[in-house]
PyMOL CGO cylinders between C-alpha atoms (Angstrom):
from pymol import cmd
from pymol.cgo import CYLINDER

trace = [
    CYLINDER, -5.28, -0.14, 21.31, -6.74, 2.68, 23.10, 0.3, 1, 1, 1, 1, 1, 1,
    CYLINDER, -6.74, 2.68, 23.10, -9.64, 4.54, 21.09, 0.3, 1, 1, 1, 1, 1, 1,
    CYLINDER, -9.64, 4.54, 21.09, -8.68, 8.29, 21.63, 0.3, 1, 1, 1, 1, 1, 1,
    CYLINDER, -8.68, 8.29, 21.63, -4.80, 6.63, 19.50, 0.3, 1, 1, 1, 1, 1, 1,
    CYLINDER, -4.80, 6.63, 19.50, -6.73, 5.59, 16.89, 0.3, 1, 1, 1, 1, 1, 1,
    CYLINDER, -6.73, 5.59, 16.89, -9.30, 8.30, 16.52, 0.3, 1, 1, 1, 1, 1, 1,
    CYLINDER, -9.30, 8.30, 16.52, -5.29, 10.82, 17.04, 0.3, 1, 1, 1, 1, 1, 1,
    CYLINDER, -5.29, 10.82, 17.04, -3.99, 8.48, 14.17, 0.3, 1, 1, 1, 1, 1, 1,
    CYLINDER, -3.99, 8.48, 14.17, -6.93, 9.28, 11.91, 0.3, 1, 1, 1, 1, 1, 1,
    CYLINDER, -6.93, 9.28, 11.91, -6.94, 13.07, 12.59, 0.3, 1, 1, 1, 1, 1, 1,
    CYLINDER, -6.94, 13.07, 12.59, -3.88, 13.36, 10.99, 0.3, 1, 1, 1, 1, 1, 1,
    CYLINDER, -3.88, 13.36, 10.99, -5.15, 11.94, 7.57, 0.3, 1, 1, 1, 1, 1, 1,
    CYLINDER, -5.15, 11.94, 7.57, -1.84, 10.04, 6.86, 0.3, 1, 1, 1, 1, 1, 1,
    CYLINDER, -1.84, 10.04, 6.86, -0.68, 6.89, 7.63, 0.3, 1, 1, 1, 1, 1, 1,
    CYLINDER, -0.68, 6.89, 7.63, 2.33, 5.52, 6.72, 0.3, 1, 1, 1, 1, 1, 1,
    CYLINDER, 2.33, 5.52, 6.72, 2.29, 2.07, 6.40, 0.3, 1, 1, 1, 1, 1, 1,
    CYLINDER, 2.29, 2.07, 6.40, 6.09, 1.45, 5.93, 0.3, 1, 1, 1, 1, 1, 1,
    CYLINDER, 6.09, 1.45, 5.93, 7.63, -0.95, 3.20, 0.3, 1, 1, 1, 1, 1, 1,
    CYLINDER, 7.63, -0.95, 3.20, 5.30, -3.22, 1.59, 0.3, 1, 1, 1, 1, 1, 1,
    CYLINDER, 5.30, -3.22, 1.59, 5.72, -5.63, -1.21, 0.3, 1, 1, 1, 1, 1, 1,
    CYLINDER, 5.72, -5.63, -1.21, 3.48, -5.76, -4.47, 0.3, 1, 1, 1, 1, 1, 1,
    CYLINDER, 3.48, -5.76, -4.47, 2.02, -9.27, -5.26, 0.3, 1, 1, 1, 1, 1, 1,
    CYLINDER, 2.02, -9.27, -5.26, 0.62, -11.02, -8.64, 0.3, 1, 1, 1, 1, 1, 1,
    CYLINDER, 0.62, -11.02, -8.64, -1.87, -13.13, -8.73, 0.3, 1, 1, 1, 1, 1, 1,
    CYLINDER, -1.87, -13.13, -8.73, -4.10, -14.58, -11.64, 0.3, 1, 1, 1, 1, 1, 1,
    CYLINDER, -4.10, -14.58, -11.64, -7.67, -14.69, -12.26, 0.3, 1, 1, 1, 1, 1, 1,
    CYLINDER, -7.67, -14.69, -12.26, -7.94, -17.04, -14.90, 0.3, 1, 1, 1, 1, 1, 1,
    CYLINDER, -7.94, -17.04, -14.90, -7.24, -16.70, -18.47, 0.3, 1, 1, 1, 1, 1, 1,
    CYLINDER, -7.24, -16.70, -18.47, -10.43, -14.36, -18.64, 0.3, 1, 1, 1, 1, 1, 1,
    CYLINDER, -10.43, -14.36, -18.64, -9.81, -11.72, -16.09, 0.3, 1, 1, 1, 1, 1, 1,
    CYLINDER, -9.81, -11.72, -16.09, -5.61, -11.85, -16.54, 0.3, 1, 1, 1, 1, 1, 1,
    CYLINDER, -5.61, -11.85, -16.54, -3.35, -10.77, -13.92, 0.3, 1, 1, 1, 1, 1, 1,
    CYLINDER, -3.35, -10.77, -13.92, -4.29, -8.97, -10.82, 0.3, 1, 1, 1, 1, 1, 1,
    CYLINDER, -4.29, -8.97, -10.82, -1.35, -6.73, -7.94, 0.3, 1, 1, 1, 1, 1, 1,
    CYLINDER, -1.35, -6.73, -7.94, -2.04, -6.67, -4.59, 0.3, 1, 1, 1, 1, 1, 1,
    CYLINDER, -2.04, -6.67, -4.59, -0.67, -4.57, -1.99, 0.3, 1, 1, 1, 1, 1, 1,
    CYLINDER, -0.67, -4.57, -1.99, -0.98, -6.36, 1.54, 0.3, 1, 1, 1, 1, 1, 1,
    CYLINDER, -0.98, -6.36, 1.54, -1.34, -4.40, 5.04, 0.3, 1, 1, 1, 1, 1, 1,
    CYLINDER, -1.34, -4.40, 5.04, 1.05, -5.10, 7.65, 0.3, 1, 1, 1, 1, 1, 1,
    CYLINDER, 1.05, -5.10, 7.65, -0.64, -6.92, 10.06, 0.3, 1, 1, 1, 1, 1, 1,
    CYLINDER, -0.64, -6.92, 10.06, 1.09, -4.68, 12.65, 0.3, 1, 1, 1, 1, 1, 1,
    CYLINDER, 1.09, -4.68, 12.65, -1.55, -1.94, 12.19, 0.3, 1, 1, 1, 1, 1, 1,
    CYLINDER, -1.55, -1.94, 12.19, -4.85, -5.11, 12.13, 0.3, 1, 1, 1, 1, 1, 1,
    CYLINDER, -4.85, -5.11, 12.13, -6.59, -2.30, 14.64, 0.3, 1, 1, 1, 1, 1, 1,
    CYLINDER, -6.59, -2.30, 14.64, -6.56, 0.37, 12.29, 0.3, 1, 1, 1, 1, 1, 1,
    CYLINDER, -6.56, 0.37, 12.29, -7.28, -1.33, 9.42, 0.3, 1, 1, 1, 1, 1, 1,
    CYLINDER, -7.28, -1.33, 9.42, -10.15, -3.25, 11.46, 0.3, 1, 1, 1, 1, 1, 1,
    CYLINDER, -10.15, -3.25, 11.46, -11.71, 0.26, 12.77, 0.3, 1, 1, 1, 1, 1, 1,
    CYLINDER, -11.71, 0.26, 12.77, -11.52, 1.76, 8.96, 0.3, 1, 1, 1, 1, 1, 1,
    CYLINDER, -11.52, 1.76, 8.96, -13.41, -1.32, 7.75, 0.3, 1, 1, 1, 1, 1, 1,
    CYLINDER, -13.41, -1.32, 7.75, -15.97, -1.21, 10.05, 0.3, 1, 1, 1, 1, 1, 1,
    CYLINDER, -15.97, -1.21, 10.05, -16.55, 2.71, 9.56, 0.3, 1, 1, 1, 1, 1, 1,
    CYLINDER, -16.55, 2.71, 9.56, -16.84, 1.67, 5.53, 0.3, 1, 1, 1, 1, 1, 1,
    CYLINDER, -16.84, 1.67, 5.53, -14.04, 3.93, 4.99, 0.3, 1, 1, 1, 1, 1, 1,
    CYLINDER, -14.04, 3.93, 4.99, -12.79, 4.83, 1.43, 0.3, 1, 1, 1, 1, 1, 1,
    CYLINDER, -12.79, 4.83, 1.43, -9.15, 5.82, 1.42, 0.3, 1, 1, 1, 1, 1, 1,
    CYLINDER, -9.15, 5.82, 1.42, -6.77, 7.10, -1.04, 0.3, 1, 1, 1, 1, 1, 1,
    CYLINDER, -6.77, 7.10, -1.04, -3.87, 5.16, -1.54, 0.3, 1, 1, 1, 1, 1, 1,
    CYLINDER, -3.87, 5.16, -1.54, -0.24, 6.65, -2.52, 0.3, 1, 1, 1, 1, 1, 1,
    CYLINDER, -0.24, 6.65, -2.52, 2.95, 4.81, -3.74, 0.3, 1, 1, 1, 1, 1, 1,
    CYLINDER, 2.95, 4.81, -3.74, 6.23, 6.11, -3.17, 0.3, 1, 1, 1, 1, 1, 1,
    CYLINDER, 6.23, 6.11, -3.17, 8.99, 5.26, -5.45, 0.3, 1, 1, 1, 1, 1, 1,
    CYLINDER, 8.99, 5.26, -5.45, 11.94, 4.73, -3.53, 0.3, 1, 1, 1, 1, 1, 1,
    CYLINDER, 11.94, 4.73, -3.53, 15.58, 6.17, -4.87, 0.3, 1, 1, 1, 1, 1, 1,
    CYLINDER, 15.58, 6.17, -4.87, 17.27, 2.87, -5.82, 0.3, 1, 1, 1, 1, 1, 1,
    CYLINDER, 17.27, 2.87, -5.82, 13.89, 1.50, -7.84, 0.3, 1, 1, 1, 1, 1, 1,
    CYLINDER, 13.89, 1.50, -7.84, 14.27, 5.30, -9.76, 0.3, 1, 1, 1, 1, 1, 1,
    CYLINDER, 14.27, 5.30, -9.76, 18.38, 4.31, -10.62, 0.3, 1, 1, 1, 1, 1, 1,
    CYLINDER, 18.38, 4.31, -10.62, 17.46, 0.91, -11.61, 0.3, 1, 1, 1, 1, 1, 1,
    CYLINDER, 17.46, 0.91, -11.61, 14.41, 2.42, -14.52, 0.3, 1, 1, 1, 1, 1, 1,
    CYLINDER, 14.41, 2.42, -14.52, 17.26, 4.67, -15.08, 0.3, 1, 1, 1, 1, 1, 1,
    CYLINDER, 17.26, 4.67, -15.08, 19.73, 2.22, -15.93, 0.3, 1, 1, 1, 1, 1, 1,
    CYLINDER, 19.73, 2.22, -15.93, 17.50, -0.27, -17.58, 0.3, 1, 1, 1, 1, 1, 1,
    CYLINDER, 17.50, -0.27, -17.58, 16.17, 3.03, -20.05, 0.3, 1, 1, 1, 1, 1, 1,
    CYLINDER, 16.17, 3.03, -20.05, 19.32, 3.94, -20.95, 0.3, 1, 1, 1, 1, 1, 1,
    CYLINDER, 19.32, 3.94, -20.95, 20.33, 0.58, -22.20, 0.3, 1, 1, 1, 1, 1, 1,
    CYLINDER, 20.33, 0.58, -22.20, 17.12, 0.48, -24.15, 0.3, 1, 1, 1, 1, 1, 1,
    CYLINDER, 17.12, 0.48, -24.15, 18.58, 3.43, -26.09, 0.3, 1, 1, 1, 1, 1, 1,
]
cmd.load_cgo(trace, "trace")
């Protein structure tokens, strides 16, 4: 990937990273359960540049509509 696209990309401050799926793993009995969120691998030159410039980032999770109805239905049979 050209460098002035990725230096563009991280002008804008946002990257959307498109649907990803939350994992569970374990770390023993002592540490309990641990989520990851994976990268796609589509974006490896991003992700690759951020690492090596020991980037922090913020990280935000969208909810999207049919996860909201589903909480929705689940609460109101709690009731």
């Amino acid at each position: 990937m050209e460098p002035y696209i990725i230096l563009k990309m991280l002008k804008q401050r946002i990257v959307d990273v498109g649907e990803v799926h939350i994992s569970r793993t374990t770390l023993g009995k002592k540490h309990g359960e641990r989520y990851l969120i994976y990268l796609p691998m589509s974006r490896n030159y991003l992700w690759k540049n951020l690492h090596n410039l020991n980037a922090k980032v913020r990280v935000y999770i969208e909810i999207p509509e049919d996860v909201l109805e589903k909480v929705d239905k689940e609460s109101a049979q709690m009731k």
